[in-house]
C-alpha positions in Angstrom: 54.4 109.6 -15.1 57.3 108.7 -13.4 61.0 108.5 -13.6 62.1 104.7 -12.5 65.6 104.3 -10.8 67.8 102.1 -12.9 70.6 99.5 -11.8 73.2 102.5 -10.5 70.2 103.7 -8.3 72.8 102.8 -5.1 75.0 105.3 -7.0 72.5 108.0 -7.9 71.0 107.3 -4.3 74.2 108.5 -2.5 73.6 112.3 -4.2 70.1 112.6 -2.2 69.4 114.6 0.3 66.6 112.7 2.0 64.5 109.4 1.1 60.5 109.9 1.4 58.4 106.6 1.8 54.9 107.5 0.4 53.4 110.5 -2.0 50.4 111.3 0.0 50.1 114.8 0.8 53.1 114.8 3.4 55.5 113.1 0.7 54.5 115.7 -1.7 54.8 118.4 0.4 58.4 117.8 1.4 59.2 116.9 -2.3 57.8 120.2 -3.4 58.9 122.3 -0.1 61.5 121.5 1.6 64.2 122.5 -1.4 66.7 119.4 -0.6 67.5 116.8 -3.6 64.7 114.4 -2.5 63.0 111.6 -4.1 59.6 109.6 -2.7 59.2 105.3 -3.0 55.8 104.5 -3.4 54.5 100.7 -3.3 51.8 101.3 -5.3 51.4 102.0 -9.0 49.7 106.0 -9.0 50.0 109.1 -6.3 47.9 109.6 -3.6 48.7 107.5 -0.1 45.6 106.9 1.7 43.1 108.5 -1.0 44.5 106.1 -3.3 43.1 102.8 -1.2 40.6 104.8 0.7 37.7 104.3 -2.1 35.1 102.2 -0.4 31.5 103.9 -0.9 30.9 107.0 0.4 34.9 107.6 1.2 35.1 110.7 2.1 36.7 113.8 4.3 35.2 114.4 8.0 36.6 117.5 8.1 36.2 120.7 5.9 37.8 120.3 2.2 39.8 123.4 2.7 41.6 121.8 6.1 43.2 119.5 4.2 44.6 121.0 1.2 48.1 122.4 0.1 47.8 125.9 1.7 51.8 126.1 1.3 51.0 127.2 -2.3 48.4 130.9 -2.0 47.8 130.6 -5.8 46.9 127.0 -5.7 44.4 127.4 -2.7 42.5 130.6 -4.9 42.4 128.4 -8.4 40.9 125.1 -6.7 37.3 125.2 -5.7 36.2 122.3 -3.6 32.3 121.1 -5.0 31.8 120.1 -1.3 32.4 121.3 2.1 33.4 118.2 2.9 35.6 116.2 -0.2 34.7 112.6 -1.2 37.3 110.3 -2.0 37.4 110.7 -5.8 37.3 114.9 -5.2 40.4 114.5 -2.8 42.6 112.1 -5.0 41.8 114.4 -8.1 42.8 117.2 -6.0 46.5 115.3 -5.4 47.2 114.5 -8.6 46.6 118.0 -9.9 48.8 119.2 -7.4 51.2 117.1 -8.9 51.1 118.0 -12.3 50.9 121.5 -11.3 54.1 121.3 -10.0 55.7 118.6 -11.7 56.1 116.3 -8.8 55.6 112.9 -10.8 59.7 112.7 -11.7 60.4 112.5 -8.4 58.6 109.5 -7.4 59.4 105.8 -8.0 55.7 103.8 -8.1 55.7 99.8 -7.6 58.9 100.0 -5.5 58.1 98.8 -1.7 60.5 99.5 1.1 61.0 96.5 3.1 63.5 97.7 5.6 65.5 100.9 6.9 68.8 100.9 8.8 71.0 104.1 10.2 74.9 103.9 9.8 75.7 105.9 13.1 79.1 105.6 11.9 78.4 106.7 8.5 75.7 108.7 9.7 73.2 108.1 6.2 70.3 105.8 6.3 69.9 103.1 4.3 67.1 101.9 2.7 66.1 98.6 0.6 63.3 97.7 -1.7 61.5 94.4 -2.4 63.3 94.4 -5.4 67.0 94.3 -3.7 67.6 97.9 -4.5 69.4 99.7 -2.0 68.7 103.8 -1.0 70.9 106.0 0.5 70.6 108.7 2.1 71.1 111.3 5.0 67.5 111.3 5.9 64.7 109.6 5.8 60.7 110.6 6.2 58.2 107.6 6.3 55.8 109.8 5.5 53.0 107.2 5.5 51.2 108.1 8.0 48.6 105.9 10.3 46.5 104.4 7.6 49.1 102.6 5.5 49.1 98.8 6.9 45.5 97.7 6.9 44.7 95.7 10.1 43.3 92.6 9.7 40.8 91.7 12.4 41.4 88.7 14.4 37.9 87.0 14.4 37.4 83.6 14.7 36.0 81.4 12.3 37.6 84.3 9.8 39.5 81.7 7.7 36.8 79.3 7.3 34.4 82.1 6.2 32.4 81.1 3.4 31.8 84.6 1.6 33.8 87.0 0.7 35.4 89.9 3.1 36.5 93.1 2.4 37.8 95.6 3.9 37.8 100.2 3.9 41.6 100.9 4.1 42.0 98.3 1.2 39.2 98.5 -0.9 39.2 96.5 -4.5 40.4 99.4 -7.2 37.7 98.0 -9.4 34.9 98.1 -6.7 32.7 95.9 -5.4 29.0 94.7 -6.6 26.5 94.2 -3.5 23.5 93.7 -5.2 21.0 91.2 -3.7 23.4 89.9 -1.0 23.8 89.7 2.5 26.1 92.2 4.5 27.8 92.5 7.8 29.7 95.7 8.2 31.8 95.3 11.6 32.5 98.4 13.4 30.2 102.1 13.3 33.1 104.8 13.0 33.5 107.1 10.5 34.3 104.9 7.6 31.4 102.6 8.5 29.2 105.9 8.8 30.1 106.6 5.4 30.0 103.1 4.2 26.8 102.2 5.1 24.0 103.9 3.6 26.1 103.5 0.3 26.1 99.8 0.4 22.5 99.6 1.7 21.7 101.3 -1.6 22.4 97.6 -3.5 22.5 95.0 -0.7 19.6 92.8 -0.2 20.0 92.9 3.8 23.0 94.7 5.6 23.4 94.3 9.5 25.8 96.2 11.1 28.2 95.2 14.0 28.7 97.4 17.2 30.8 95.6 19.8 30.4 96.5 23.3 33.9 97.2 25.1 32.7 95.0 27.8 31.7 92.3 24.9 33.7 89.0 23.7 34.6 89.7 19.9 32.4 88.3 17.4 32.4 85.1 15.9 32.2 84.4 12.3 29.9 81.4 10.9 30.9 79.4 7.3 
């Protein structure tokens, strides 16, 4: 599905136009778009940025399917029908990948290939890119099209790290899923992937409390 740079990629690198970081919808866009020699990095293994990770129960849009689809392509926006108004999760990564077949986007991405840091040569005037495998991009331009969601946060809670039990979280759910039947759950925080979340997981868990802290409020502690 994809076409994996080899040991001259420095070499091969220096002929690109611009370096994308991430194949969500931006990263695709530009690849398909923008008409410059481009090629995207992605650190995991399959298309799809947030909508890849984002599969926690009930994961789905907020907003109206057709507000976040390709409308750069007419034909493409008349042959997809949305099932919902608003997508779930599986709907909206199913969506990105055919867009990628459709047009063939798959060669230009490299999967399993993190970048770790990114430099500009004023002097050269390219930036430079390297991967956690040593690998080293150039390139006029770069786009970290990765958006908000890519670096989960991890909550500083005390107690966290002697916490009996086992803690998950939305932006970097388990590919495989998770199995809450007949056990005790907390869910911290009531936004919208909470909102989602919730009812979903109440569906199999023996008891599920959820967390709302008051701005005004010390953060929560958590007990072994």
């Amino acid at each position: 599905m994809t076409t994996a740079m080899n040991d001259q990629a420095s070499t091969a690198s220096a002929n690109l136009d611009l370096a994308i970081v991430g194949p969500g919808f931006a990263g695709l866009y530009a690849l398909r778009e923008l008409g410059y020699r481009v090629h995207v990095f992605e650190a995991d293994d399959d298309i799809g940025g947030t909508w890849y990770w984002n599969r926690y129960p009930g994961a789905r849009r907020d907003i109206e399917s057709m507000q976040y689809s390709c409308w750069w392509n007419d034909q493409l926006q008349q042959d997809w029908a949305w099932t919902e108004r608003c997508a779930t999760q599986p709907e909206i990564l199913s969506y990105i990948q055919h867009v990628a077949d459709r047009f063939d986007l798959h060669h230009g991405v490299t999967l399993n290939t993190r970048i770790v840091s990114a430099q500009f040569d004023a002097g050269a005037d390219r930036c430079s890119l390297t991967t956690d495998g040593g690998q080293k991009i150039i390139a006029p331009l770069a786009n970290m099209a990765t958006g908000v969601l890519s670096a989960p946060l991890v909550p500083d809670l005390k107690g966290m790290d002697d916490f009996k039990g086992r803690i998950y979280m939305t932006s970097d759910w388990p590919l495989q899923g998770v199995d809450f039947a007949d056990r005790r759950v907390g869910v911290f925080g009531t936004g919208s992937p909470a909102i989602q979340a919730i009812p979903e997981i109440a569906k199999q868990a023996g008891h599920l409390h959820a967390f709302q802290r008051l701005i005004s409020a010390s953060p929560p502690e958590i007990s072994p």
